[in-house]
Structure formats: structure tokens, C-alpha cells
N, C-alpha and C positions, 0 to 999 in steps of 0.2 A: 811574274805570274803568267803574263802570254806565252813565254819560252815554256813553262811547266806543261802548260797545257797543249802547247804545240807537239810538247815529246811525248804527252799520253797519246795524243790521237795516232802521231806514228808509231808510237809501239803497239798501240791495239791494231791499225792496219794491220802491222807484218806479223802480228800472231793471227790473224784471223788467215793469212795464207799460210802458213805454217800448219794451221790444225784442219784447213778444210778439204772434204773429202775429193777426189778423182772424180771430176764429173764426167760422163759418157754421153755425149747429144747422141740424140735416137739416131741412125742413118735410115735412108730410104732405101726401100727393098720392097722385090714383089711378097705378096701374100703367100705364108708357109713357106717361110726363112725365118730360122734363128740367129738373134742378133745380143750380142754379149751388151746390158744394162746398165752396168756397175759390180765391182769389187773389191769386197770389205774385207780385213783382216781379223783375224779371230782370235784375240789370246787371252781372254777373261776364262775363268771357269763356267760361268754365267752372267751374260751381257743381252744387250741386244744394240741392233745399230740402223741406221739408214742409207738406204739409196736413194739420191734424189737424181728424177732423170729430167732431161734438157730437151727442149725445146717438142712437137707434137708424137708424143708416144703412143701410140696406138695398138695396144696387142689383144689377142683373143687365151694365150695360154704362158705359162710361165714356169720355169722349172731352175734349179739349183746344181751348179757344179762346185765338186771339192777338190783341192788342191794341198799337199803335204802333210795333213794330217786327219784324223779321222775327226769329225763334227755332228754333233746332234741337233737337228734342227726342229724346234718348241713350238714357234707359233709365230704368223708373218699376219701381218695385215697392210692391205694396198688401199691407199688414200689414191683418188682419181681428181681429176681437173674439176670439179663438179663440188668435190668437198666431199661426196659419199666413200663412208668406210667399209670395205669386204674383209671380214676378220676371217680368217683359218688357224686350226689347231691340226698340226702336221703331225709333229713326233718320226718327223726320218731321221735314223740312222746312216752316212752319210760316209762311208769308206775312203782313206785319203784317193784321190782317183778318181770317184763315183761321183754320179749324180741322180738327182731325187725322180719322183715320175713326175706328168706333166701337170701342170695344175691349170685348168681350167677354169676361166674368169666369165664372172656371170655377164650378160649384157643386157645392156639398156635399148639402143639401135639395134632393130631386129632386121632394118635391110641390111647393115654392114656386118653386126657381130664384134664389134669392136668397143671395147673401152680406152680413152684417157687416161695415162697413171702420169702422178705426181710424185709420187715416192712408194717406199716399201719400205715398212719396218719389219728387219725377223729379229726373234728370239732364238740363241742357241746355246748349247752346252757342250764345253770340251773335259776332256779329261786330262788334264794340266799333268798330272803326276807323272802321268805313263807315256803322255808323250810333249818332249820340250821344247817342238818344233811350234811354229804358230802356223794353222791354215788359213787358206786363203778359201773366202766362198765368193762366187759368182755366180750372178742373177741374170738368168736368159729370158728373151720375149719373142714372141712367136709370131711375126705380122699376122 
């Protein structure tokens, strides 16, 4: 019975590194530098996914780059350090290539302008048929 149970816990280990996402620790940089977040792959026709960022993230704007194929992006919401949710409904169209305008994140600290993110969930839509490449989106933050 202890052998059973010894090979579930290693099996659930190495799947949980097998399935877990590319983390990106924030790096340090001055104010108004863009700094790449995290990047999710896209092959659902309608999905949505998470970036979870590392260690003290601090940005004032955030915007979207696409990569091999074209991506519709639905609606993101940013959970911050605090536990407060800022929902947005986007609707960018998203050209393989392209990336979104910048999005502007409300603030709490009116000396800095800055918010804490914890994560970022978007929603997006691909058009699976027409193209059988999978894109790649990446999530920029704006010190």
C-alpha cells in the first residue's frame, strides 16, 4: 500500500511539471520599458488561459503581441496582489504579426501609478479551419 502511494505522489509530481505553464519573473527596468510577461499558446477555437507572473510586478499599461497566426482576443481580466479584479471586454482582432493598442490599467497609488498583477486571464478565438498553424500570444507590461 505505501509503494502505491509513493508512485501516485510521483506521478502527480512529474505531471504537474509536464503541464505547468513558462513562468517569466518580472525583471527590473526603469519606468516606460516594455517587458515581455508571459506566453500562452493558442490552439482551441475558443479557450481562454493564464499568465501567472513572478515575483513584484508592477506595471501601469499592458498590451498583446501575435505570433503565426491570426487571434481574436474577447476579454482579459487582471487579478492584482490585493485580490481586486479589473475585467475588460477587448474584442481585438489580432493579425499574425500584430499587436493590440495599449491598455491602461486603472491605479490605486496615485504617487506611483502603478499596480501589482498576479495573473491575467484572456479569452480568445481562433479560426481553426482556415488556419492550422497554432499562435502564439504574448503579454507586455509597461513599467
Amino acid at each position: 500500500m505505501k509503494k502505491a502511494i509513493l508512485f501516485f505522489i510521483a506521478l502527480s509530481i512529474f505531471n504537474v511539471d509536464l503541464l505547468a505553464q513558462d513562468l517569466i519573473a518580472s525583471k527590473t527596468g526603469p519606468p516606460g520599458t516594455w517587458q515581455e510577461l508571459g506566453t500562452v499558446t493558442v490552439k482551441d477555437t475558443v479557450n481562454h488561459d493564464d499568465i501567472v507572473l513572478v515575483g513584484q510586478a508592477e506595471y501601469r499599461s499592458l498590451k498583446f503581441k501575435v505570433q503565426d497566426a491570426p487571434v481574436n482576443i474577447l476579454h482579459m481580466n487582471v487579478i492584482y496582489q490585493n485580490g481586486k479584479v479589473d475585467q475588460f471586454n477587448l474584442k481585438y482582432l489580432l493579425p499574425a504579426g500584430g499587436e493590440s493598442r495599449v491598455i491602461d490599467l486603472k491605479t490605486d497609488n496615485l504617487k506611483t501609478g502603478v499596480r501589482k498583477i498576479r495573473r491575467v486571464t484572456i479569452w480568445y478565438q481562433t479560426d481553426s479551419l482556415a488556419h492550422e498553424s497554432t499562435a502564439k500570444v504574448s503579454l507586455w507590461g509597461m513599467k
